[in-house]
C-alpha positions in Angstrom: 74.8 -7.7 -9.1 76.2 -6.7 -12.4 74.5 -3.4 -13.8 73.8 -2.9 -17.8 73.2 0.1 -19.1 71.1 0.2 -22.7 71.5 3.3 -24.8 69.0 2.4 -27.5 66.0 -0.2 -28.0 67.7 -3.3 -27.6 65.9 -6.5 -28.5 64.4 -8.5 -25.9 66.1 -11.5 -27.1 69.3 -10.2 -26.3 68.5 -8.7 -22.9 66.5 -11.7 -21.7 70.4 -13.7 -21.7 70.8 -11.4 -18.0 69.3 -13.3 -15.4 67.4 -11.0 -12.9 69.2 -12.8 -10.7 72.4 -11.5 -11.1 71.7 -8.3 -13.2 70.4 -5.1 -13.5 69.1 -3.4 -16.4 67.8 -0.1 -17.5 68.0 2.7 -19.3 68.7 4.9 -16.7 71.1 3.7 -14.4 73.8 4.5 -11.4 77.3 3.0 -11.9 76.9 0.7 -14.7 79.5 -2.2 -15.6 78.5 -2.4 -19.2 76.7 -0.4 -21.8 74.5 -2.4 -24.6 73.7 0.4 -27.4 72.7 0.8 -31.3 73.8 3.7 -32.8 73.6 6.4 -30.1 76.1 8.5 -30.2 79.1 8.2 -27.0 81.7 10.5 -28.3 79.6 13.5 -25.8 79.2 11.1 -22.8 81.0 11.3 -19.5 82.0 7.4 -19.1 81.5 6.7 -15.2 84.1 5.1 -13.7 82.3 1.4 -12.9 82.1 1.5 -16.8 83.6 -1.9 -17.8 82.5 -2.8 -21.3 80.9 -1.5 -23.9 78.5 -3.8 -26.6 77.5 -2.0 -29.8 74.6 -4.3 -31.2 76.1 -3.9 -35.3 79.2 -4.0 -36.7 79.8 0.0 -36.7 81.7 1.5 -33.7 81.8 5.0 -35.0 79.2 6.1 -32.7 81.9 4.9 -29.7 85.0 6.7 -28.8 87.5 4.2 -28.8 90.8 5.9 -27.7 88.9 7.0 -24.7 87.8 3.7 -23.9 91.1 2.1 -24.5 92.6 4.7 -21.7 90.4 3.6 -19.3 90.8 -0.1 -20.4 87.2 -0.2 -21.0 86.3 -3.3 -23.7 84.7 -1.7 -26.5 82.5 -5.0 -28.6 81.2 -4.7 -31.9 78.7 -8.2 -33.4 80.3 -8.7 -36.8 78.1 -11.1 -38.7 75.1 -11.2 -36.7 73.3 -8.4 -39.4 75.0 -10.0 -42.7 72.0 -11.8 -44.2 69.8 -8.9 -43.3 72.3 -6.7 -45.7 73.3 -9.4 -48.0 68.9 -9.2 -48.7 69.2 -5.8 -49.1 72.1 -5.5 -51.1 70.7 -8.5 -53.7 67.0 -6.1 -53.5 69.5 -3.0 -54.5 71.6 -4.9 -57.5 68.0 -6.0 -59.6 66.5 -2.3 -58.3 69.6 -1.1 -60.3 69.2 -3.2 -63.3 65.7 -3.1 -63.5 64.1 0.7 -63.1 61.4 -0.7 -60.9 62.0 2.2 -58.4 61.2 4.7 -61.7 58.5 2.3 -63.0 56.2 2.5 -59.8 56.8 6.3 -59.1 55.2 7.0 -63.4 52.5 4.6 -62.4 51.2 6.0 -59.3 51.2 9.5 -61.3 48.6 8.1 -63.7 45.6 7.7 -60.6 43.5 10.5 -62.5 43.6 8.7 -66.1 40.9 6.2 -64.7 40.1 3.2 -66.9 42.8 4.3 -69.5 45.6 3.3 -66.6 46.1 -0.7 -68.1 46.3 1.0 -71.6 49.1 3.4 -70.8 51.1 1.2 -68.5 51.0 -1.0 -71.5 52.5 1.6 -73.9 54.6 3.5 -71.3 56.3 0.8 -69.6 59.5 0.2 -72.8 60.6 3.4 -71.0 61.6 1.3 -67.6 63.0 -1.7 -69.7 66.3 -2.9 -68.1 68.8 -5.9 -67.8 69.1 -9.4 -66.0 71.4 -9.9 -63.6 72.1 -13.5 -64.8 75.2 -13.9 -67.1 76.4 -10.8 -65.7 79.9 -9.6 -63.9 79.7 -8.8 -60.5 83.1 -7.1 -58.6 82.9 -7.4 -54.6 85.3 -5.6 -52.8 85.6 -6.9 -48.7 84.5 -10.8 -49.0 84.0 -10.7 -45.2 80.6 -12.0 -43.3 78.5 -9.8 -45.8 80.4 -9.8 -48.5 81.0 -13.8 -48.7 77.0 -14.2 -48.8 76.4 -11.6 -51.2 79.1 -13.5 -53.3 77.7 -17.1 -52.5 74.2 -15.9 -53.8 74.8 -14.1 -56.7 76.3 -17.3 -57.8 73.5 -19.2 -57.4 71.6 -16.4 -59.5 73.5 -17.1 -62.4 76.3 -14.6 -62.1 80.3 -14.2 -62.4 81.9 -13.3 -59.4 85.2 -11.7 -58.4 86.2 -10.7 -55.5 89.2 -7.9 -53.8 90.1 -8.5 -50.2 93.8 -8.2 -49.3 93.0 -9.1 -45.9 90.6 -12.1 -46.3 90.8 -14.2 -42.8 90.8 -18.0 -43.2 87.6 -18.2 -41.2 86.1 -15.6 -44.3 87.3 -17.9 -46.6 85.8 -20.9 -45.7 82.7 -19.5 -46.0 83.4 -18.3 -49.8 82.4 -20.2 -52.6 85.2 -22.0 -54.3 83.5 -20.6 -58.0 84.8 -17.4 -57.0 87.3 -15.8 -58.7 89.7 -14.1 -56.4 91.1 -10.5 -58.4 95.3 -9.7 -58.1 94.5 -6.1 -57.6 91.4 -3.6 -57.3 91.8 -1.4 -60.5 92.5 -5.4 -62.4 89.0 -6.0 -61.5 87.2 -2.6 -61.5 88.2 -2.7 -65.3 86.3 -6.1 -66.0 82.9 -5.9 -64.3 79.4 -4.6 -64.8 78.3 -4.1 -60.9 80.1 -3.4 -57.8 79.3 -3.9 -54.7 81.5 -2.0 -51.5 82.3 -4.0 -48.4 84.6 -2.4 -46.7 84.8 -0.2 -43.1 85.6 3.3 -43.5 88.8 4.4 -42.3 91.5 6.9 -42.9 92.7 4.9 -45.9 89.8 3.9 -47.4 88.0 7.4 -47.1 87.2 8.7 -50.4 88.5 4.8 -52.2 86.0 5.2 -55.1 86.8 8.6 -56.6 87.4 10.2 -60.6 90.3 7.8 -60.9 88.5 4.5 -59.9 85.2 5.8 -62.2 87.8 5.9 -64.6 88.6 2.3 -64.8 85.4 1.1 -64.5 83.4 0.0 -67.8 80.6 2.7 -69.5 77.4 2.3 -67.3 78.7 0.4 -64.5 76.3 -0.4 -61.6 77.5 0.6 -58.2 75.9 -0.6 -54.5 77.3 1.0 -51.2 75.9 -0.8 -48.3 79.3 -0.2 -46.2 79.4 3.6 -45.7 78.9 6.4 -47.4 82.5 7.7 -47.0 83.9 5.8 -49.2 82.3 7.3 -52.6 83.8 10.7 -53.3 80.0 12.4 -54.2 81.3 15.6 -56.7 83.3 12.6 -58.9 79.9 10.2 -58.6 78.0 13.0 -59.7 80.7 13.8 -62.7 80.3 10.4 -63.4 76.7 9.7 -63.4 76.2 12.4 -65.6 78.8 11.4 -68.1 77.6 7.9 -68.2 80.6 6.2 -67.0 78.0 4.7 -63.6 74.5 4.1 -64.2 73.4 4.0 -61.2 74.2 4.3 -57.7 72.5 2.7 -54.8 73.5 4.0 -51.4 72.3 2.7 -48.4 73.9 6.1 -46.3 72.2 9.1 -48.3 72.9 12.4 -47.7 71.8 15.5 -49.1 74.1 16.0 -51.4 73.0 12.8 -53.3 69.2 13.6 -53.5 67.2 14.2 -56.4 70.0 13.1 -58.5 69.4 11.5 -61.3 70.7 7.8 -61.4 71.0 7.8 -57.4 68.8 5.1 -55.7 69.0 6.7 -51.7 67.7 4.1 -49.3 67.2 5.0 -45.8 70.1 2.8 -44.0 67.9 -0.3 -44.1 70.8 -3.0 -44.6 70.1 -4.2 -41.1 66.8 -3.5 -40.3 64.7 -6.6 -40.2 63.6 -8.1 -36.7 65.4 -11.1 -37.1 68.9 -8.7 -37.5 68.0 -6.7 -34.4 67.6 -10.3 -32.5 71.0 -11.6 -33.5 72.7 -8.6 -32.9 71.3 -8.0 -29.5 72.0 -11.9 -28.4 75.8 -11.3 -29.7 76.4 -8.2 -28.0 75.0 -9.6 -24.6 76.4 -13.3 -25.1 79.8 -11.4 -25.6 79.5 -8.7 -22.4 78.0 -11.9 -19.9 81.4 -13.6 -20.9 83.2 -10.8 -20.5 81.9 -10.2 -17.1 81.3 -13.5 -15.6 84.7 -14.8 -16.9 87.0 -11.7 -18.0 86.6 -13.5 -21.4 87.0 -11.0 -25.2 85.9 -12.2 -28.5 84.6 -9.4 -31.3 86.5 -6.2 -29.4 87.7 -3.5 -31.2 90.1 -2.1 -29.5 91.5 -5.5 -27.4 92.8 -8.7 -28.4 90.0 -11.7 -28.5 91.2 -13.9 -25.5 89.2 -17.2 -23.7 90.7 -18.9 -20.6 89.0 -22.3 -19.6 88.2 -21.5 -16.1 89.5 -24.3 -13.4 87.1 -25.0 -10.0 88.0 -23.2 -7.0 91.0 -21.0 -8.9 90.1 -17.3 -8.4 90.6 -14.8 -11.4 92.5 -11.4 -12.4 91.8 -9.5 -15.5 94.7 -7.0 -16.4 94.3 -4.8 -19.1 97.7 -2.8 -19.8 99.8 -0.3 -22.6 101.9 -3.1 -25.2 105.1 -2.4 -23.7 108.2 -4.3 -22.7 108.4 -6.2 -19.4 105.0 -6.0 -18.4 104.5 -9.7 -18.3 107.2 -10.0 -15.7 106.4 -7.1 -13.8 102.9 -8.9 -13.4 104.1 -12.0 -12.0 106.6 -11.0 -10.0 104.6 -8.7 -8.4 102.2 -11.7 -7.6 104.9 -14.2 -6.6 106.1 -11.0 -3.8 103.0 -11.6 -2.5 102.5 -15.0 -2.5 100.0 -15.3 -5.2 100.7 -18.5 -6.8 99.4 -18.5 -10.9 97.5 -21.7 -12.1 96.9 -20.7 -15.4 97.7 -17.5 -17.6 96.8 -16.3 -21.0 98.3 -12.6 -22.9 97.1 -11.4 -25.9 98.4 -8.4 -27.1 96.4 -6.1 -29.9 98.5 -3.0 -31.4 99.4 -0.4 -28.3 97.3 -2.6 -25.8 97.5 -6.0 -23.8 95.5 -8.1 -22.2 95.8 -10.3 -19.6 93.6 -13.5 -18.0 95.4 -15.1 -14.9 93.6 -17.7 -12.7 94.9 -18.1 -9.2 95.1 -20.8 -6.6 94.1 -19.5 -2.9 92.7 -16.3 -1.8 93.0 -12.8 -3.5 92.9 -9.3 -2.1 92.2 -6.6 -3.2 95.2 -5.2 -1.8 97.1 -6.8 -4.7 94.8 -5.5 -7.3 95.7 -2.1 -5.7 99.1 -2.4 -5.9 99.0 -3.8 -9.8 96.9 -0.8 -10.4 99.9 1.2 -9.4 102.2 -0.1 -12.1 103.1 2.3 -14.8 101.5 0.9 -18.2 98.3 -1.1 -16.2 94.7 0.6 -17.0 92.4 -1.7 -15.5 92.2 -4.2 -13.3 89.8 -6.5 -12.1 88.8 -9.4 -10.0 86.4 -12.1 -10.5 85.4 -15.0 -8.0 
């Protein structure tokens, strides 16, 4: 009986993928194999020493500490893509919010409740102060064309726009999914210089912390049009502010708000709502548990973040041994020769390797003890090991 852990609310649809049969799940739980969570934060958490996997239902693992899983060889899974149409929505509903001043438009109109019948009147000669611009015929810059940023592309196609797009490090599957019609930029400050709205889609690391700062505003056209639905780390806020007032962004649209950013004029805050429709929640909740069951049931990775994706066809009647293990030199033979001195004898084998750590599927033929996991344990540079029937 496999145990599962679940840190937030996690869709139904996802959980119902357990089988009572064969699992466990609660909130509050002994000794779990696997933890299913949103964005409840880890980094505070003793993780218990059954704890196998971890599933983070979104694309953010910031909420996670990874180095401390990847010591204990604990699987950390993240469900890029299953939220991307949710935010692609969003991010569409922020670009005509920022060209059009509906947000401004229904705040004045609610303020006229006392004026009575005179209400159809004033709208009438208030509303040139809330004129805007169409989106159609307009430039729009995307940097990150990955699951969220393809669609976002796609669409605004479709609506009549030009599209360019900045990702040094498209994947082939990301570009299949990206409209031949759009135009791919050489270099970020190339197409920050040419286009009337941009639109963030990258994660927020070391290097990118701070990306969009004085210098970028800088090289941006007067009254550009700016949407942040990746993180709000990536906009340096005292330059934004410099440059909302001076003219050089007309607005800002930020799905991450913080204080700093309130009540400031040209700043649309929205209350992280990128991914939170029913239908997101659902598809994140199936990926994360679709992914742990494989993981589990088969030793099988795809969507970690700190270990190579790796799938092993699993063969009748062949027993199997996931090794997780430091990226270092010999560890492959160390492995098997520690099997063949026991008279294990491999039927298939699969190593992945993933920066600093390794991964490892090997079916067996014949019976496996759990002596010999022991004594794989003991080898310097293994952090988990585990046997499946």
């Amino acid at each position: 009986m496999y145990k599962i852990q679940t840190l937030n609310k996690i869709s139904a649809k996802g959980l119902d993928l357990f089988s009572r049969e064969s699992y466990e799940v609660a909130s509050e739980i002994a000794s779990p194999d696997a933890i299913v969570l949103r964005s409840f934060k880890m980094h505070d958490m003793e993780l218990p020493d059954s704890l196998r996997a971890i599933a983070r239902a979104g694309a953010g693992t910031n909420n996670i500490p990874i180095d401390k899983c990847s010591d204990k060889g604990i699987v950390v899974f993240n469900t890029p893509g299953a939220n991307a149409n949710a935010v692609k929505e969003m991010v569409l509903t922020a670009m005509l919010m920022a060209s059009r001043d509906v947000v401004g438009g229904i705040n004045w109109v609610q303020g006229l409740k006392s004026e009575g019948e005179k209400v159809p009147a004033l709208v009438e000669k208030g509303k040139s102060q809330f004129a805007g611009q169409e989106i159609k015929g307009k430039k729009l810059g995307l940097v990150g064309l990955g699951a969220i940023g393809a669609l976002v592309a796609n669409d605004a196609l479709a609506l009549g726009m030009e599209v360019v797009g900045y990702d040094p490090y498209l994947s082939v599957d990301a570009a299949w999914e990206l409209s031949s019609e759009v135009q791919k930029a050489s270099g970020l400050e190339t197409m920050l210089a040419d286009i009337d709205y941009l639109s963030i889609h990258v994660p927020l690391l070391e290097s990118t912390k701070g990306l969009f700062n004085k210098e970028k505003f800088a090289m941006m056209k007067d009254g550009v049009k700016i949407m942040n639905f990746a993180r709000g780390g990536l906009v340096d806020n005292d330059d934004l502010k410099e440059a909302l007032v001076s003219g050089k962004v007309s607005t800002y649209v930020t799905d991450f708000p913080d204080a700093d950013l309130l009540n400031v004029e040209g700043v649309i805050p929205i209350p992280h709502l990128g991914a939170s429709t029913s239908e997101s929640e659902d598809n994140c909740a199936t990926m994360a548990c679709v992914q742990v069951k494989d993981f589990l049931e088969a030793g099988n990775i795809k969507n970690s973040v700190n270990f190579p994706d790796c799938h092993l066809h699993r063969t009748d009647g062949q027993k199997r041994i996931i090794i997780a293990n430091r990226n270092i030199p010999n560890m492959i033979s160390e492995i098997t020769s520690l099997l063949a001195d026991n008279g294990v004898n491999i039927g298939d084998m699969l190593n992945k390797s993933k920066g600093e750590l390794a991964y490892n599927i090997i079916d067996v033929e014949g019976e496996l003890s759990d002596d010999v996991a022991d004594k794989l344990r003991a080898v310097d540079g293994i952090i988990m090991v585990k046997l499946i029937d």
